[in-house]
C-alpha positions in Angstrom: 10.8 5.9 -23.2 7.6 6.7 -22.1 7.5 3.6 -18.9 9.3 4.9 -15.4 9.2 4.8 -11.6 7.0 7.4 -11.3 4.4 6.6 -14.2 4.0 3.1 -12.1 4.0 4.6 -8.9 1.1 7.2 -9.9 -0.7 5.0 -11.4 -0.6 2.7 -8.4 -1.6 5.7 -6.0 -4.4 6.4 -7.7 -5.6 3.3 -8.3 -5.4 2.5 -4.1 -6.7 6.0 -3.4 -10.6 4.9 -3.2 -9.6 1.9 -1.0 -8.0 4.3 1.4 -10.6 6.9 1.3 -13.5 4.6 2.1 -11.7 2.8 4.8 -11.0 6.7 6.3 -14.2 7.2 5.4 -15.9 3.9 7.6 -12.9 4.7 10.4 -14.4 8.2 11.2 -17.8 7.3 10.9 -16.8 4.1 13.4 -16.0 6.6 16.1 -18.7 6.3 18.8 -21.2 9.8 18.5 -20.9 10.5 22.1 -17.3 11.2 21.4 -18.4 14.4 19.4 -20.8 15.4 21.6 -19.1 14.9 24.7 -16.4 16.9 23.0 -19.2 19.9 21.6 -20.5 19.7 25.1 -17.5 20.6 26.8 -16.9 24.0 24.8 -14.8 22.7 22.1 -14.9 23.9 18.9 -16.1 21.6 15.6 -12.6 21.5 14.1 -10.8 20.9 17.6 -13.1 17.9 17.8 -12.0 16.5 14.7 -8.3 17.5 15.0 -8.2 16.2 19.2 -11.3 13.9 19.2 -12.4 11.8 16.2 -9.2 12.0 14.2 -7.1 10.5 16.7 -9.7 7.7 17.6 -10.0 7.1 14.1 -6.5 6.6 12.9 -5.9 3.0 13.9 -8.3 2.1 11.2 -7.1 5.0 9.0 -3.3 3.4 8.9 -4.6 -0.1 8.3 -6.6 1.0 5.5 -3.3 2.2 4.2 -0.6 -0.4 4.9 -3.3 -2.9 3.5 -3.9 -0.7 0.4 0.2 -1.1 0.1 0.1 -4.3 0.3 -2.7 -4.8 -2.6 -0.3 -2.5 -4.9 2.8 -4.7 -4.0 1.2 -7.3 -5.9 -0.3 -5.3 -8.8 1.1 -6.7 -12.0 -1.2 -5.3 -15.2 -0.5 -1.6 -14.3 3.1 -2.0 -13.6 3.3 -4.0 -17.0 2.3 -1.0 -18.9 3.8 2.0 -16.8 6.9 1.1 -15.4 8.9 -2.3 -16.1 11.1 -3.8 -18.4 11.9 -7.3 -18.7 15.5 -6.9 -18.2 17.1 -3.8 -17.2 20.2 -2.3 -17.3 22.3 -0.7 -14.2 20.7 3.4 -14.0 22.8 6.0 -12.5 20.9 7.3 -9.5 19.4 10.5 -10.9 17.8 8.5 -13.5 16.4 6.5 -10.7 12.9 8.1 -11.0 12.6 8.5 -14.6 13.6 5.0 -16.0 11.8 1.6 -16.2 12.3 -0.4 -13.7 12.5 -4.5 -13.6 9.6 -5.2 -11.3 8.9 -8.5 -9.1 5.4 -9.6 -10.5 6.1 -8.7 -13.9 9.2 -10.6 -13.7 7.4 -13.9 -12.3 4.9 -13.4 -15.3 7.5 -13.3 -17.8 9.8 -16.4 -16.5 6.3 -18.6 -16.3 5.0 -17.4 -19.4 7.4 -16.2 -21.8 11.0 -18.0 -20.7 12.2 -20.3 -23.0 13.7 -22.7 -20.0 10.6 -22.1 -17.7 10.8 -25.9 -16.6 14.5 -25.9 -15.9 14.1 -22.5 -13.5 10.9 -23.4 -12.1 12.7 -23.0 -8.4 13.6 -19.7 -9.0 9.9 -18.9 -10.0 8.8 -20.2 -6.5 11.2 -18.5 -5.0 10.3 -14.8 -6.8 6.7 -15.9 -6.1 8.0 -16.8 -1.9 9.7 -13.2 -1.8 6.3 -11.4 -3.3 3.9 -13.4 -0.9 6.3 -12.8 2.0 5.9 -8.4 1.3 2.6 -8.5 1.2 2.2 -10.6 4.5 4.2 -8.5 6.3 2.7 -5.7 5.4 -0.4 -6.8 6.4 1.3 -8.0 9.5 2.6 -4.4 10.2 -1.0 -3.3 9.5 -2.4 -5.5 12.4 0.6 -5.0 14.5 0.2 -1.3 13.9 -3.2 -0.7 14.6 -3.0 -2.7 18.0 0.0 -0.3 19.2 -2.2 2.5 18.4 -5.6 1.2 19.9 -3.8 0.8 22.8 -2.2 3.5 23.5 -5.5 5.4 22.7 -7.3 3.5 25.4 -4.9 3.3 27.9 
């Protein structure tokens, strides 16, 4: 069978990658300039600024560009659709983990509010798949703002 784990999960990486390289790219570029050249001033070399200066000045924004990224894929149906899940699976051994399909959450609300033939009877446990699904991506989010608050701080302080 062509669909598994890591089919979805590389298609998935690449298609967050350009989210998370522009917001690296606008979180470096954020870093004030007088950073750098306080930095050049003071004898440091061009990649000891990056690695001790900008790099750590810019990874608050760096990581929330990431966790929100995640949390955008969490809720990715289309691609999952046609690279990693099944409707219905069945129980895997754990080396097969990887290289199986895999039932995934979105795919599975789609499928019980479009294609069940007692959609109206299991409505509740549509709402409840769709509850779960909302509730990952909002704390992810939540982790990002948390996250980049811990890391601002320490930075400044």
């Amino acid at each position: 069978e062509s669909k598994s784990v890591i089919a979805g999960s590389l298609t998935l990486a690449i298609m967050i990658l350009p989210t998370i390289i522009r917001a690296a790219e606008e979180a470096i570029l954020a870093v004030p300039k007088t950073y750098r050249e306080a930095s050049l001033s003071l004898g440091s070399t061009k990649w000891n600024t990056i690695a001790t200066v900008i790099l750590p000045a810019a990874l608050p924004g760096i990581l929330t560009g990431g966790v929100i990224s995640l949390g955008r894929a969490a809720g990715e149906t289309a691609p999952i659709i046609f690279t990693a899940a099944v409707s219905v699976g069945s129980a895997i051994g754990l080396a097969d983990v990887f290289s199986s399909p895999t039932p995934a959450l979105s795919w599975n609300i789609y499928n019980l509010a479009s294609e069940h033939e007692a959609a109206a009877q299991i409505r509740h446990v549509q709402y409840g798949m769709v509850l779960a699904l909302v509730s990952i991506v909002l704390l992810l989010n939540l982790s990002a703002i948390v996250l980049r608050a811990r890391i601002s701080k320490k930075l400044k302080g």
